[in-house]
C-alpha positions in Angstrom: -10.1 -13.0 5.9 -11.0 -10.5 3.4 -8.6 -7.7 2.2 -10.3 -4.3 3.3 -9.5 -2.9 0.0 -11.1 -5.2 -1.8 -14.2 -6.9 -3.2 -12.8 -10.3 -3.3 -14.5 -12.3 -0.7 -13.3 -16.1 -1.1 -11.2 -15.0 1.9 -14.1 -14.5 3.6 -15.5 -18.1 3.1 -14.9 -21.0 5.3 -16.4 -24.9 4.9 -18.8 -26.3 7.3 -19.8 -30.2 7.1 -22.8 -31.0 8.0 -22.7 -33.8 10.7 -24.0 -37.7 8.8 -25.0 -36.1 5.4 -21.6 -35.8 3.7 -22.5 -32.5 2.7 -20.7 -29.2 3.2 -21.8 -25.7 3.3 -19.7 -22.0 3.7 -20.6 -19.8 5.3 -19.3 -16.0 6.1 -16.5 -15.7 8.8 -17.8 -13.4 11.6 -14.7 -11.1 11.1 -16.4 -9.9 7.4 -19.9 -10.0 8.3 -18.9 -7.8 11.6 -17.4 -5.4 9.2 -20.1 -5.8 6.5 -17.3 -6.3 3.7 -19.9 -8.1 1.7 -22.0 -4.6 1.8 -23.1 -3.6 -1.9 -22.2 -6.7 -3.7 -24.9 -8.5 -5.5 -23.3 -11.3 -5.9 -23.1 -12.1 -2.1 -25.4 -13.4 -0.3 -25.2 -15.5 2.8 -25.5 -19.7 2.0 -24.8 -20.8 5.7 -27.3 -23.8 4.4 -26.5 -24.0 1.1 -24.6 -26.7 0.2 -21.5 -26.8 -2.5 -23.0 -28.5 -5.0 -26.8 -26.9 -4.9 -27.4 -25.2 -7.9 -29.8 -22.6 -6.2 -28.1 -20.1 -5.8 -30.1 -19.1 -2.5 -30.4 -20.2 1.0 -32.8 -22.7 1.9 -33.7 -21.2 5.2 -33.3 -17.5 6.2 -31.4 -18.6 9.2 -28.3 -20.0 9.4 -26.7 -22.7 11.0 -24.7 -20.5 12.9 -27.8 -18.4 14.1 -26.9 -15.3 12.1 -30.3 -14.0 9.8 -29.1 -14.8 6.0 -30.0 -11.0 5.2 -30.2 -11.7 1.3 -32.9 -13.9 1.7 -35.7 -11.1 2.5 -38.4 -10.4 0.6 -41.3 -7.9 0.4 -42.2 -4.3 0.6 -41.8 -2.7 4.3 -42.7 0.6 5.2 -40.9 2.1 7.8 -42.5 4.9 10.1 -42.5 7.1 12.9 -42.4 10.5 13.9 -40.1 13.1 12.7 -36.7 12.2 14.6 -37.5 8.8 15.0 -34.5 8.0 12.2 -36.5 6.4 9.6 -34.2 7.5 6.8 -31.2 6.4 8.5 -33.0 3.0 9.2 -34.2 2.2 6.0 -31.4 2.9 3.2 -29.3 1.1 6.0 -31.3 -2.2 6.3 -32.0 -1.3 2.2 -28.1 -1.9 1.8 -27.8 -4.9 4.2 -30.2 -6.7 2.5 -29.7 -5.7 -1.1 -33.2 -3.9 -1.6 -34.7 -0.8 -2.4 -34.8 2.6 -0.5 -37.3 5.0 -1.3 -38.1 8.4 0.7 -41.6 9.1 1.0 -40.6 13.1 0.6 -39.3 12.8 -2.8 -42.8 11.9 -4.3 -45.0 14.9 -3.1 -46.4 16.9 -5.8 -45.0 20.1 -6.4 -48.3 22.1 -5.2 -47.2 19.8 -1.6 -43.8 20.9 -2.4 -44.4 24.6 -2.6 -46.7 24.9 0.4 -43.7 22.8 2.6 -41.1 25.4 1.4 -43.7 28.3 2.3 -43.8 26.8 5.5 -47.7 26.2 5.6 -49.1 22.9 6.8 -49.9 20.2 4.3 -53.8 18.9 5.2 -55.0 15.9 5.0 -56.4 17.1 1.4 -53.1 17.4 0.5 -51.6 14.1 1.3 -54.2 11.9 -0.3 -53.2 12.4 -3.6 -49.5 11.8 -2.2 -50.1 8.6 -0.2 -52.0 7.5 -3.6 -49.0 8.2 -5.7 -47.0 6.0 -3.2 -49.4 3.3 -2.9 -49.3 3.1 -6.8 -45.2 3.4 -6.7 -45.4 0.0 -4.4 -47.8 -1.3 -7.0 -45.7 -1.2 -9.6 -42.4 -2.4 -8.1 -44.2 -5.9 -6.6 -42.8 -8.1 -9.1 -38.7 -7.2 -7.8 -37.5 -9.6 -5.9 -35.0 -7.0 -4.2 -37.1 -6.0 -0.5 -38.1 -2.5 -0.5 -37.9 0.2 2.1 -40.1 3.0 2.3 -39.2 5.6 5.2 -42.8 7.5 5.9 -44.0 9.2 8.5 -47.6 7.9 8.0 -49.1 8.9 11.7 -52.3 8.2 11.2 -54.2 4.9 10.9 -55.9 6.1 7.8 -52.7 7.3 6.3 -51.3 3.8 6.5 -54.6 2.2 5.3 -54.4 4.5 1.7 -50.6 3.6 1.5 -51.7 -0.2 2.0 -54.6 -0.1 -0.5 -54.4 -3.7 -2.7 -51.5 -4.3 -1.0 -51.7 -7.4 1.1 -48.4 -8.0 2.1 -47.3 -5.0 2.9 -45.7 -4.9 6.8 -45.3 -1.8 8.5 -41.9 -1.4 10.8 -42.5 1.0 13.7 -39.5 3.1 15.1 -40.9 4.1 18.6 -39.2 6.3 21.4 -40.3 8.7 23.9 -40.9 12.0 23.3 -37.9 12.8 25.2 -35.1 10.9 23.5 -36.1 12.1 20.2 -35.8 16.0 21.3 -32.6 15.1 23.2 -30.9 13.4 19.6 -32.6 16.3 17.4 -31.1 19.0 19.7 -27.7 17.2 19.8 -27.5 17.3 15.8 -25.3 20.1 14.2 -27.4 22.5 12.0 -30.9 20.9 12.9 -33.9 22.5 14.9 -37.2 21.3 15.2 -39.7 23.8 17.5 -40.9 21.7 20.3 -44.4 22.2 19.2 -44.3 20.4 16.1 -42.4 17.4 17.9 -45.5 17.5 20.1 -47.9 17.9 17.4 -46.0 14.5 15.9 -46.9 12.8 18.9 -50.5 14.0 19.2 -51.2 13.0 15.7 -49.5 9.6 16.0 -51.8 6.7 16.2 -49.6 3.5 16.6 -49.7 0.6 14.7 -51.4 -2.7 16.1 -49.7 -5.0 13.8 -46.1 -3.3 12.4 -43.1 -4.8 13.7 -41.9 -2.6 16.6 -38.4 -1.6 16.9 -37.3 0.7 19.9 -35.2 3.6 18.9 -33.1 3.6 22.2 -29.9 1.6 20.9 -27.4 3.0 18.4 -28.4 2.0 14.8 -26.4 -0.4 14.4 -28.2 -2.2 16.9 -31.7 -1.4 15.7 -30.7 -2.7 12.2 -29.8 -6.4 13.8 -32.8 -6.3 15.9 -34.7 -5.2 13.2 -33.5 -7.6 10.6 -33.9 -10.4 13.4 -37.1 -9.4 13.7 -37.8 -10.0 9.8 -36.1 -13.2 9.3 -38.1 -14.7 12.4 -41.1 -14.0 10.6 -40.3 -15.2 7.3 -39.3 -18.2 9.1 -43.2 -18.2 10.1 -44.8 -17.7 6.9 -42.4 -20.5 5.4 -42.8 -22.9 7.7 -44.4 -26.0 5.8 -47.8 -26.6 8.0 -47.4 -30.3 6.9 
């Protein structure tokens, strides 16, 4: 078992042979992974079917023996969406350090004329956020070739705002955090020093055009719970696109 106060994790390992090959494989105990001990260390990932003396230092399948999504084996660029309330910060710099990627905030890369208007309290148009969703289209662009998964927490509503985000970018999946109307006022209004006028939750909502093709994650369970379905959700998918069709 690991120590808590430590980073040393071959307590954490324990052998597994793999019935009539003669090989073995370790894997995490579920006492570590429970209490994500292995949490910012790039060295860890999780080899449930890698065996001891494979030289590749990743898994061969993104799913273990034992069931459990190896999370260091996802790949790609995600965008991760909803309406305001709908916890897409939380969610992505949380499944960002599961799985040892990238989290970027859609905020932080508004132009300062976007910036200014938000802190005068007027309404960005849709003039306004082309040039934004541009400059994070071409922010995914450049960051293609890391093999870390990235997270990007937008809001991006509309159809068309998702389309100029996606521009060039094949691969790029969409992860939609949907709830009712009513559970996200009810956690908003429950947060210390937060308010949001019901009218501009409503005008979310009447702006939101959902996704036909994101993967759909329902805000109703504590995070905790969101991130393992949502990472499930991932890793059955990759398992898709890697299947050999031979």
């Amino acid at each position: 078992m690991c120590d808590p106060g430590s980073l040393i994790f071959e307590g954490c390992w324990t052998l597994y042979s793999v019935p009539g090959t003669g090989c073995s494989c370790r894997i995490l105990t579920d006492d570590c992974l429970r209490r994500g001990l292995w949490a910012g260390c790039g060295a860890v990932t999780f080899p449930t079917r890698q065996y001891a003396n494979d030289k590749n230092p990743r898994p061969r399948n993104s799913i273990g023996i034992d069931g459990r999504m190896n999370e260091r084996t996802i790949t790609g660029q995600y965008v991760v969406m909803g309406v305001s309330g709908s916890g897409k910060s939380s969610v992505a710099s949380t499944v960002a350090s599961r799985t040892g990627g990238v989290f970027l905030d859609a905020d932080d890369f508004h132009p300062e004329s976007n910036k200014k208007k938000m802190a005068e309290g007027t309404p960005l148009t849709d003039e306004d956020r082309w040039g934004w969703l541009d400059i994070l289209n071409r922010e995914l662009k450049e960051r293609m070739g890391d093999s870390r998964p990235l997270f990007l927490a937008c809001s991006a509503l509309r159809q068309a705002y998702r389309d100029r985000i996606a521009a060039g970018l094949p691969d790029l999946r969409f992860i939609y955090l949907h709830g009712s109307e009513e559970l996200i006022r009810a956690r908003m209004q429950a947060r210390k020093n937060h308010f949001m006028p019901p009218a501009l939750l409503e005008s979310q909502f009447q702006t939101l055009e959902e996704p036909r093709d994101a993967i759909r994650v329902s805000i109703a369970d504590p995070v905790p719970v969101i991130i393992d379905n949502l990472i499930q959700q991932i890793g059955r998918q990759h398992e898709v696109l890697n299947q050999d069709p031979h």
